[in-house]
FIRO-52591 format. One record per residue (C-alpha): residue in one letter; x, y negated, z. Coordinates in steps of 0.2 Angstrom, whole numbers, padded with zeros to 4 digits, always signed. Each point is the difference from the previous one (the first is absolute). Example, Ala and Ser with C-alpha at 12.3 -4.5 7.8 and 13.67 -1.06 7.14 Angstrom:
A+0062+0022+0039/S+0006-0017-0003/
This chain:
X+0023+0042+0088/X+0012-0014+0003/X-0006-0018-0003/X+0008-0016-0004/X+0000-0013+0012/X-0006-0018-0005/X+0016-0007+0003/X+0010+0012-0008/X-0011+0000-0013/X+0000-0020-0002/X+0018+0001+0004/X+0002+0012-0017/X-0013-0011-0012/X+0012-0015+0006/X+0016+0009-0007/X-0009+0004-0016/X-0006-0019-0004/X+0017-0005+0004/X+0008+0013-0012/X-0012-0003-0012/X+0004-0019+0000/X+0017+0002+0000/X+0004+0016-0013/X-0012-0011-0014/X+0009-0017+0006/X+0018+0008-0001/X+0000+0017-0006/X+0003+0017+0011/X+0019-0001+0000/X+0002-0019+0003/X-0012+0003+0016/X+0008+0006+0017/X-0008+0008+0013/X+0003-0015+0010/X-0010-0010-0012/X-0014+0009+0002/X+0002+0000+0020/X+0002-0019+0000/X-0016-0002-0013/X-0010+0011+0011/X+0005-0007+0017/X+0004+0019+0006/X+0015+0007+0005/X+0012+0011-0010/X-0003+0015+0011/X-0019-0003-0005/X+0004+0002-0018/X+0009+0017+0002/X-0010+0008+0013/X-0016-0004-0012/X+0009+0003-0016/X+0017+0011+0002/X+0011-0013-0010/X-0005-0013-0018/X-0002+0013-0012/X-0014+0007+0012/X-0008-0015+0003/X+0000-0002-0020/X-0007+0015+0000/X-0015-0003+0013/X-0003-0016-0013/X-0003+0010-0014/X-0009+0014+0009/X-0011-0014+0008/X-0002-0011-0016/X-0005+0016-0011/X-0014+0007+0012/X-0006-0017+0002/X-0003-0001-0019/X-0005+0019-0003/X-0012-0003+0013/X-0007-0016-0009/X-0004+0010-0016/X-0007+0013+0008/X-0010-0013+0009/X-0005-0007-0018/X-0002+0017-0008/X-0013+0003+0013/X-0010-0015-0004/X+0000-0001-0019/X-0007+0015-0009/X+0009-0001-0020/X+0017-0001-0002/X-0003-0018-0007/X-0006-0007+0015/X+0013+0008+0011/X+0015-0003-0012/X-0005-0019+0000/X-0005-0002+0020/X+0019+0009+0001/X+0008-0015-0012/X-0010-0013+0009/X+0006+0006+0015/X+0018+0000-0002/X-0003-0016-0008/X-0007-0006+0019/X+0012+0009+0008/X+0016-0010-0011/X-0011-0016+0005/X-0002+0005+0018/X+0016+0008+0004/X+0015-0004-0015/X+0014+0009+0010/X-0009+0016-0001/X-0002+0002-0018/X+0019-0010-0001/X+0004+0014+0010/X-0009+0015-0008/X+0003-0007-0017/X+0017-0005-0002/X+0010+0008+0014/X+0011+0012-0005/X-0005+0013+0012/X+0010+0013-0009/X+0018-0008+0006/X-0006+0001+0018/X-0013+0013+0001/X+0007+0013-0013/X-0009+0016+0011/X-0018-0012-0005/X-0009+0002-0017/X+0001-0013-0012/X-0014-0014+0003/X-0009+0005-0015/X-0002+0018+0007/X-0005-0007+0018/X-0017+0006+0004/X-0009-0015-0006/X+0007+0000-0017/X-0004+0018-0001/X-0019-0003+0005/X+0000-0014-0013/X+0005+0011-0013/X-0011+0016+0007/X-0017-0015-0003/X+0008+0001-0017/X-0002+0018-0003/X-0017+0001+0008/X-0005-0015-0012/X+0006+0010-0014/X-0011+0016+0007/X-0013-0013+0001/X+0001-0005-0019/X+0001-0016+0006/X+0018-0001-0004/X+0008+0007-0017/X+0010+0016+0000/X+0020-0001+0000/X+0014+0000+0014/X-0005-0004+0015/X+0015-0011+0004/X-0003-0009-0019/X-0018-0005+0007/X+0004-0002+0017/X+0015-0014-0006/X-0014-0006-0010/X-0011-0004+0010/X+0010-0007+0015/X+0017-0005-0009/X-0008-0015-0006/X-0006-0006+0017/X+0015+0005+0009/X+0010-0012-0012/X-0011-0014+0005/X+0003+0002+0019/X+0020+0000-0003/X-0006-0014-0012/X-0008-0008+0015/X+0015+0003+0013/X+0014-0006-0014/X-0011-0017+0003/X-0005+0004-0020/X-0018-0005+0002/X-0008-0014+0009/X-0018+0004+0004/X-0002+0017+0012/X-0002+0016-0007/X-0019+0000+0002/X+0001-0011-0012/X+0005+0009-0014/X-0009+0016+0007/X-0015+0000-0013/X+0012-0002-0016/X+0015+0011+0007/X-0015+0015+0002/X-0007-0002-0016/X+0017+0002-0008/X+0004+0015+0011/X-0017+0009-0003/X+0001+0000-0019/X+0016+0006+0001/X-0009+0016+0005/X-0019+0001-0001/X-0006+0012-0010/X-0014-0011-0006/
């Protein structure tokens, strides 16, 4: 089994930070791989031994980004036992995570990742999105959540909040997203409950 070294493995998470900074700052094609050396204070070479060239480095971003969040629901799946519970911890999590760390949802929800990653599904069939809508089905199993399409209830129930975190990063609200957690669930929920 081969293992990463810590240098090469900080070495890699630097890149990532810096291309993630600078692909929601400027956009994928106004960013140079140069750019990103420079940001991450590594060399050039460093960026295409770890990576191959930018559209593999975009593409370890993605990857990276979308594990991070399919492990976070699974995560929170784990802890709640309805579909209501885990569907809201889900919504106040990416509400955190827009808080905590803007340029990744800048990046996840408004990159065109299409016009630089056309071999990668769309965003909203990444694996988190798709456990997202599969907590839908299992809710509507459940009788918890009324019966029709599954991709009707799941825009339901998380379109609404994912409005209000591009709400949040167009500068649009004023108070943090937690803020407006309590009333941007109710409104989502009735969408769907069954009761």
């Amino acid at each position: 089994m081969t293992t990463i070294s810590p240098q090469r493995e900080v070495t890699r998470d630097l890149v990532l930070d810096a291309a993630l900074a600078l692909f929601t700052e400027k956009g994928y094609f106004n960013t140079s791989v140069h750019d990103i050396g420079r940001k991450a204070h590594v060399s050039i070479g460093s960026i295409y031994h770890h990576f191959g060239d930018k559209a593999g480095l975009a593409r370890a971003l993605y990857s990276a980004l979308t594990a991070h969040m399919a492990q976070r629901i699974g995560t929170l799946e784990r802890q709640h036992g309805s579909c209501h519970d885990q569907a809201r911890a889900v919504v106040a999590e990416l509400f955190d995570l827009t808080e905590s760390a803007p340029p990744v949802m800048n990046f996840m929800l408004y990159a065109r990742h299409r016009e630089f990653l056309p071999d990668e599904p769309p965003v909203c069939s990444s694996r988190p999105f798709a456990m997202m809508r599969e907590m839908v089905r299992r809710g509507m199993a459940s009788g918890e959540i009324r019966r029709m399409d599954p991709l009707i209830a799941s825009t339901c129930l998380f379109g609404g909040p994912l409005r209000m975190i591009t709400a949040r990063l167009d500068a649009l609200l004023p108070r943090p997203l937690p803020d407006y957690l309590d009333d941007t669930w109710t409104c989502a929920w009735r969408a769907v409950a069954t009761s």
